[in-house]
N, C-alpha and C positions, 0 to 999 in steps of 0.2 A: 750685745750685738751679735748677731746670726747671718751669715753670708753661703747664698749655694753658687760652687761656681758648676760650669758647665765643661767640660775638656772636649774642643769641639777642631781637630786638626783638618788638615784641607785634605792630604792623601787618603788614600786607603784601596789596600790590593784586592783586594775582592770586590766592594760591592763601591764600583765609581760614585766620586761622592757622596757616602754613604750617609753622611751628618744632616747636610740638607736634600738627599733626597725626596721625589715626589710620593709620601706618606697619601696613600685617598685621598688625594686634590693640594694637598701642602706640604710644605718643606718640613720632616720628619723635625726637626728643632724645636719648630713651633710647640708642637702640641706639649715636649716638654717643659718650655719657655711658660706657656699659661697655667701648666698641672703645678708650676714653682711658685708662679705668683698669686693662684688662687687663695694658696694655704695663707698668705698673709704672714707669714713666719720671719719671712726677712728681711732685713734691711738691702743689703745688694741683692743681686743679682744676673751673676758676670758670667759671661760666654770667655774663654779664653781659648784663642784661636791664632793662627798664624794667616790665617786667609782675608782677604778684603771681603771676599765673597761672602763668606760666613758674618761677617761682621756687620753689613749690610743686614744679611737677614736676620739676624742674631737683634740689630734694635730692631727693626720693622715690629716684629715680634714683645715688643718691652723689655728684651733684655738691657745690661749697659755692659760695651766695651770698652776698657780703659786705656788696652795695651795689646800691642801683638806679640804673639807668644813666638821667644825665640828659635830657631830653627833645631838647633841642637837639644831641645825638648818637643818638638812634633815630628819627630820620626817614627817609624811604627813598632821601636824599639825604647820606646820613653814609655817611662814608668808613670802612673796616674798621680804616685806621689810626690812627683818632680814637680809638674806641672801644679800643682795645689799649695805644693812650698813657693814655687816660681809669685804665685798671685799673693799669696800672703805677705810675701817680703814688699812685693811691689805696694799694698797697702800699709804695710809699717813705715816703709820711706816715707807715705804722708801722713804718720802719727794717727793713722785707724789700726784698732787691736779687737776682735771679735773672742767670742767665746765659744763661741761653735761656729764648725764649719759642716755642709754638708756638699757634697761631690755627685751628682746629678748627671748620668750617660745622655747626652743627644741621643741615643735613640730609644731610651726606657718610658716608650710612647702608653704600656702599659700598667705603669703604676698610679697608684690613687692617692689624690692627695692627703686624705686620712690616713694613710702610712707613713707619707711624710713629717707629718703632727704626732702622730702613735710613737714614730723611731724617733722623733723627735723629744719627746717627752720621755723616753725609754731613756737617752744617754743625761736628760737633765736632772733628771730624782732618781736614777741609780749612782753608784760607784763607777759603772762604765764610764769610759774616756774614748771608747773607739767603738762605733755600731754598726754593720755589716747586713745589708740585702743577703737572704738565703734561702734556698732550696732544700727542703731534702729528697734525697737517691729515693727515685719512686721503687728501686732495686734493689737489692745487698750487694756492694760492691764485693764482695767476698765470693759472687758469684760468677766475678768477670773471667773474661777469656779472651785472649789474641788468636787473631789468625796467623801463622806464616806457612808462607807457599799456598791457601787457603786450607793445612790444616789447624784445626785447634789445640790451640795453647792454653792449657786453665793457669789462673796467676798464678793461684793458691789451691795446692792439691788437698792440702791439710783441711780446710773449713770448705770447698767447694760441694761437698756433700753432704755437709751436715743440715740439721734440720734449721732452717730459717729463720725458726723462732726465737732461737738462742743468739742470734745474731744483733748489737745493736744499731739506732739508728746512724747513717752518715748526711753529712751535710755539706753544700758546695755554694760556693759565689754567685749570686744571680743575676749581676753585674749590672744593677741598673741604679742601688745611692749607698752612700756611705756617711754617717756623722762621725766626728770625731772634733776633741779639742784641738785648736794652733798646734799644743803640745805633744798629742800623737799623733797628727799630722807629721811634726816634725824627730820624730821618733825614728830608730834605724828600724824596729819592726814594730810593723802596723799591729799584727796579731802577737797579744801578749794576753798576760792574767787580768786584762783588764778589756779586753775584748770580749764581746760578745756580739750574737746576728739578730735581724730583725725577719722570722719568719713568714715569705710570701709561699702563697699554695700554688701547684702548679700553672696553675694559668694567669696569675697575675705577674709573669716576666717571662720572656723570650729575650734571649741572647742573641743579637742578630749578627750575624758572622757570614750568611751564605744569603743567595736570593733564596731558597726556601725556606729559613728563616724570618727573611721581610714576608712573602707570604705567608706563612702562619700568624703573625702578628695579624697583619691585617684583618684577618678572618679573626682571631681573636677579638681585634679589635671593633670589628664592627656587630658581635655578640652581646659587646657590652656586658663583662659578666661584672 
């Protein structure tokens, strides 16, 4: 049994209801709600949410909501892995036990469902137990630098000038799905020797955090790459 939930909260300080905002004509959930159920992969398909609002849109959409997520887990301070334990237990109380779980952003309007089936298939016939959306630094982080006061701060004086090529690659969260079993779900850390990512190229995920983030998605998105 295979269940993707959705962490889908009603706040959020930046971008006013960010979860169902108006995505190119529809509420930004949707289009994640269709890109989950095309792949055919799961049996559920749960929005967890503390909002009515959300939940409404969340079925309109084919989702199902069971439960409203309690308040002390949608603050903007709750952890995604709170929230995925929170729904798992709530399916053990009625004697359903899954074997994979995958964790789906409301707003990762950019991903394809062939990655869903690919990372899919990744944590089923490997050894992996935990699968992770990823990036890599189009840059050498070895090359960063702070501002203060606007002057430059290099992090690292040591390797900031060295030649590039000697440098290896890094890699970050691309925060838009995550597979893992019940068991590293319920795990104190996510990332262990048994973790591994599922690499997307830069344009297949935008992090949206800012409005010019929803715009660039958008333009992404309507490139259809």
């Amino acid at each position: 049994m295979k269940i993707a939930i959705i962490p889908a909260r009603e706040g959020s300080k930046r971008i006013k209801e960010k979860n169902i905002r108006t995505f190119l004509g529809k509420p930004i959930i949707s289009y994640v709600i269709k890109k989950i159920l095309s792949t055919k992969l799961f049996d559920y398909v749960v929005v967890s949410t503390d909002s009515l609002k959300i939940k409404k849109i969340a079925k309109k959409y084919g989702a199902e909501v069971f439960f409203l997520r309690p308040k002390k887990i949608s603050t903007d301070k709750a952890k995604t892995q709170d929230v995925i334990k929170h729904a798992l237990y709530w399916f053990k109380k009625k004697n359903i036990d899954f074997d994979y779980v995958c964790c789906v952003y409301p707003t990762s309007v950019l991903i394809k469902p062939f990655d869903l089936i690919k990372s899919y298939n990744l944590i089923k016939n490997t050894k992996w137990s935990f699968v992770m959306s990823a990036q890599k630094y189009s840059t050498q982080i070895e090359r960063a630098f702070r501002l203060n006061n606007k002057k430059i701060s290099i992090s690292n004086k040591k390797k900031y000038f060295k030649n590039s090529q000697i440098f290896k690659d890094f890699y970050h969260d691309a925060g838009q799905f995550y597979w893992g079993t019940p068991r590293a779900w319920n795990s104190k850390n996510l990332l262990n020797n048994k973790s591994t990512i599922y690499e997307l190229e830069k344009h297949q995920a935008v992090d949206i955090n800012t409005l010019d983030d929803w715009k660039f998605a958008e333009k992404l998105f309507k490139l259809k790459i």
